[in-house]
C-alpha positions, -999 to 999 in steps of 0.1 A, spaced: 634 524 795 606 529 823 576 542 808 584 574 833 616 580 815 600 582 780 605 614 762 573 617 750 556 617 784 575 649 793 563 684 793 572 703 762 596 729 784 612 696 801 618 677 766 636 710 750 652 715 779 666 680 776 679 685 744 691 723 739 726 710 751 729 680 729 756 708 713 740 716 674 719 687 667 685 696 650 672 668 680 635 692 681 620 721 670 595 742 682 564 767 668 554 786 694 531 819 688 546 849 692 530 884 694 502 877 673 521 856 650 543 823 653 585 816 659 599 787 645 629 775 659 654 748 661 671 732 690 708 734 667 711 776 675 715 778 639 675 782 629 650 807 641 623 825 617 590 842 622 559 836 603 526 841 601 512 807 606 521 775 632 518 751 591 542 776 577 566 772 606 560 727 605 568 733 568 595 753 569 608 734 599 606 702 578 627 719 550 654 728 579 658 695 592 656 680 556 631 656 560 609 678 529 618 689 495 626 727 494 
């Protein structure tokens, strides 16, 4: 892979872009502040919560994904 073509040399919108139609794979997520507080969300469709924090959406986000302990 070309070092232009890497994933993590694209701009957040373009990498999410990328991936929203991989069709239900939790491939990224996203915290993204919101209104005076933060929206957590995951590329699947199935995930989306608001909170108050951006380490409240990472952990919650990490629980979703499974890579953390409830």
């Amino acid at each position: 892979m070309a070092d232009d073509e890497n994933a993590l040399h694209e701009k957040p919108l373009e990498f999410f872009a990328s991936i929203v139609n991989t069709g239900g794979d939790c491939d990224g997520q996203a915290i993204l502040p919101e209104n005076g507080h933060f929206r957590a969300w995951c590329t699947c469709g199935n995930w989306s919560v608001k909170v108050d924090d951006s380490d409240e959406g990472l952990r919650l986000a990490r629980i979703h994904t499974g890579s953390a302990p409830h």
